[in-house]
C-alpha positions in Angstrom: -33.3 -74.2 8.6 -32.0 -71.1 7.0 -29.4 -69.1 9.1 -28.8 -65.5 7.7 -26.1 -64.7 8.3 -26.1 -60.8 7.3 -27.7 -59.5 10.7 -31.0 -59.4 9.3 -29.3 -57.3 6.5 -31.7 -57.4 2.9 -29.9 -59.0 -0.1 -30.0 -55.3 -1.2 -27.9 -53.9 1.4 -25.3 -57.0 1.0 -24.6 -56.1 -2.7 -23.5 -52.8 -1.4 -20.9 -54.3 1.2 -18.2 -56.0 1.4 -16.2 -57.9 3.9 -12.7 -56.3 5.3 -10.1 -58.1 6.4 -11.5 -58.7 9.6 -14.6 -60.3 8.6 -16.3 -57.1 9.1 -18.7 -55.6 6.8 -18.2 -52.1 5.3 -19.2 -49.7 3.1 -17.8 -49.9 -0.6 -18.9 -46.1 -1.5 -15.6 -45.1 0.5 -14.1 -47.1 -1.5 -14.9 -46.3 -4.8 -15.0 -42.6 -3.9 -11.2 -42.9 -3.1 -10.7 -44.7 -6.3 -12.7 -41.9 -8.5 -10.5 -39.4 -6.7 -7.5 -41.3 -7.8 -8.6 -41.5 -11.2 -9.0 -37.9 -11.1 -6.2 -36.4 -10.0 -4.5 -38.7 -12.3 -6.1 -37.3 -15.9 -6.0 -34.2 -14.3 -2.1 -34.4 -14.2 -2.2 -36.3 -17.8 -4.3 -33.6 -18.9 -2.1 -30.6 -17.5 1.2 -32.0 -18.7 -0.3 -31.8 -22.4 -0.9 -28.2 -22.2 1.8 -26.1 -24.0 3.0 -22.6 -22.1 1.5 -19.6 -23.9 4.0 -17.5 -25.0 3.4 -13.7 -24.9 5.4 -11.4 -27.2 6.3 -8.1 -25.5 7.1 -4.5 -27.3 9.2 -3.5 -24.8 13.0 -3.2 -24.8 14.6 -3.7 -21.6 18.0 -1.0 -22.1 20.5 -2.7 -19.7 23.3 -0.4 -18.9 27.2 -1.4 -18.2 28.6 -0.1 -15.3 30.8 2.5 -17.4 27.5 3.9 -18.5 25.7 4.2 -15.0 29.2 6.0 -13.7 29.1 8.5 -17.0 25.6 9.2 -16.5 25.6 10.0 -13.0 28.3 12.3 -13.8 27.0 14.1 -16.2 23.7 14.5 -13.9 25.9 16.3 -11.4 27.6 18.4 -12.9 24.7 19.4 -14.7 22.9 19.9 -11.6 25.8 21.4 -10.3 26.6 24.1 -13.2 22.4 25.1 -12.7 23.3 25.5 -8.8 26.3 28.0 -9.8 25.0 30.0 -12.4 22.1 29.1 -13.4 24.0 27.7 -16.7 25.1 30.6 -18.1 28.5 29.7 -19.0 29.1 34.0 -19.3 28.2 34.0 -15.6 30.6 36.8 -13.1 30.1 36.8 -9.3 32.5 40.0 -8.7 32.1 39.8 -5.1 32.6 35.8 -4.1 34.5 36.1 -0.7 38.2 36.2 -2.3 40.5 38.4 -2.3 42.7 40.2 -5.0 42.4 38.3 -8.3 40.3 35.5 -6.2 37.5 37.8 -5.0 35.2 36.9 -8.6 33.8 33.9 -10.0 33.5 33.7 -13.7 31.5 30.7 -15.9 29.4 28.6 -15.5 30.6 26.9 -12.8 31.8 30.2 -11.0 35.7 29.1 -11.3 38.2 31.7 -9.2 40.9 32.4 -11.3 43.7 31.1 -8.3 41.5 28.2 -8.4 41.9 27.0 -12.4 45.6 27.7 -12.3 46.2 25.6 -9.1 44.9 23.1 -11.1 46.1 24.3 -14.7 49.6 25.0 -14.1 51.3 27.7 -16.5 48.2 30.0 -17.3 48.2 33.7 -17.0 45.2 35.2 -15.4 43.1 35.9 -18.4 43.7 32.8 -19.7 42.5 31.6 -16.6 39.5 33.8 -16.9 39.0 32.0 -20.2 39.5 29.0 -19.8 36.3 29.5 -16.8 34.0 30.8 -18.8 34.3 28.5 -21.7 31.6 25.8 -20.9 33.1 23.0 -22.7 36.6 23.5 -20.9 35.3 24.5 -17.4 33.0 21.3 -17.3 36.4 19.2 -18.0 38.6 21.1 -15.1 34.7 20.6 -13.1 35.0 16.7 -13.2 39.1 16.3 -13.0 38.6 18.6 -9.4 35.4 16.5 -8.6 36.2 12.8 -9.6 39.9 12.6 -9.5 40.9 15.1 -6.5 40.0 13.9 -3.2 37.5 16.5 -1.5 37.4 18.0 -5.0 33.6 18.6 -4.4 33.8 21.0 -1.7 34.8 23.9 -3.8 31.3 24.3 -4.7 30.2 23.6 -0.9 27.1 25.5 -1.1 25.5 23.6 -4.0 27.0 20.2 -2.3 24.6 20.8 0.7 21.7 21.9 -1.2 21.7 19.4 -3.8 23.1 16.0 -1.7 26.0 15.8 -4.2 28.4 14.5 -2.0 26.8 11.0 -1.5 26.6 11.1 -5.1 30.0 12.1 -5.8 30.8 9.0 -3.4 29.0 6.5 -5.4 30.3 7.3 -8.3 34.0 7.1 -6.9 33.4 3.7 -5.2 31.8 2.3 -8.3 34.5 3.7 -10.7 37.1 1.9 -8.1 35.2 -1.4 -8.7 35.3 -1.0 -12.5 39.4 -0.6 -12.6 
């Protein structure tokens, strides 16, 4: 007498079964699909760790700028911005009437310099030296950055123009990052 012993299971479907641990049978495709995955990812990670990075030449110059250079550049962008406020840049530039009075009540250069003004902050110079001194571009641009970067408050002698253009907060930064740099 012949017992079977695969629950009336064909020889066929034994070859594609096996027994677990428990004596249970169970499907070997699970298996063998876990293992292919396996195997997979495996080559997959063989095959990615051969592959060299591509290396891309670019044209393009990245300029990076010192600190000293940011400070000098921002200061030339005011008082360039604030020499166009004044007069326009016209360095040969006379307000006669600009709220002063006696030898104060004109402006003169490009960056409309009173004459009491310059020789506060020139000492020893006569008026028309003074006078001078404000319309000569070169010269009044100097006195402009000693009064606004090295005088506290210097900036509000052009108060106008500082509203208008935002100069103070620019003025600021500059001043805070030239403190850093020292």
């Amino acid at each position: 007498m012949r017992i079977n012993c695969y629950n009336k299971a064909t020889e066929k479907m034994v070859k594609k079964q096996y027994r677990n641990s428990k004596g249970r049978f169970s499907s070997r495709v699970l298996h063998i699909i876990v293992y292919l995955i396996a195997i997979v990812g495996i080559l997959a990670i063989a095959y990615l760790s051969q592959q060299k990075p591509q290396i891309e030449y670019v044209d393009k110059v990245v300029v990076i700028d010192t600190t000293k250079e940011i400070i000098q550049k921002e200061k030339v962008a005011i008082l360039d911005l604030l020499e166009k406020c004044e007069s326009g840049g016209n360095e040969n530039s006379i307000n006669w009437n600009d709220g002063g009075t006696g030898k104060n009540k004109a402006s003169f250069g490009a960056y409309m310099f009173k004459v009491g003004t310059v020789q506060n902050f020139v000492k020893g110079l006569t008026d028309f030296q003074a006078i001078a001194l404000a319309s000569n571009r070169i010269e009044s641009r100097k006195l402009a950055e000693t009064i606004i970067f090295e005088t506290e408050g210097g900036i509000y002698n052009w108060y106008n123009c500082m509203v208008s253009n935002n100069l103070l907060s620019r003025v600021n930064f500059v001043k805070q990052l030239s403190s850093k740099t020292k």
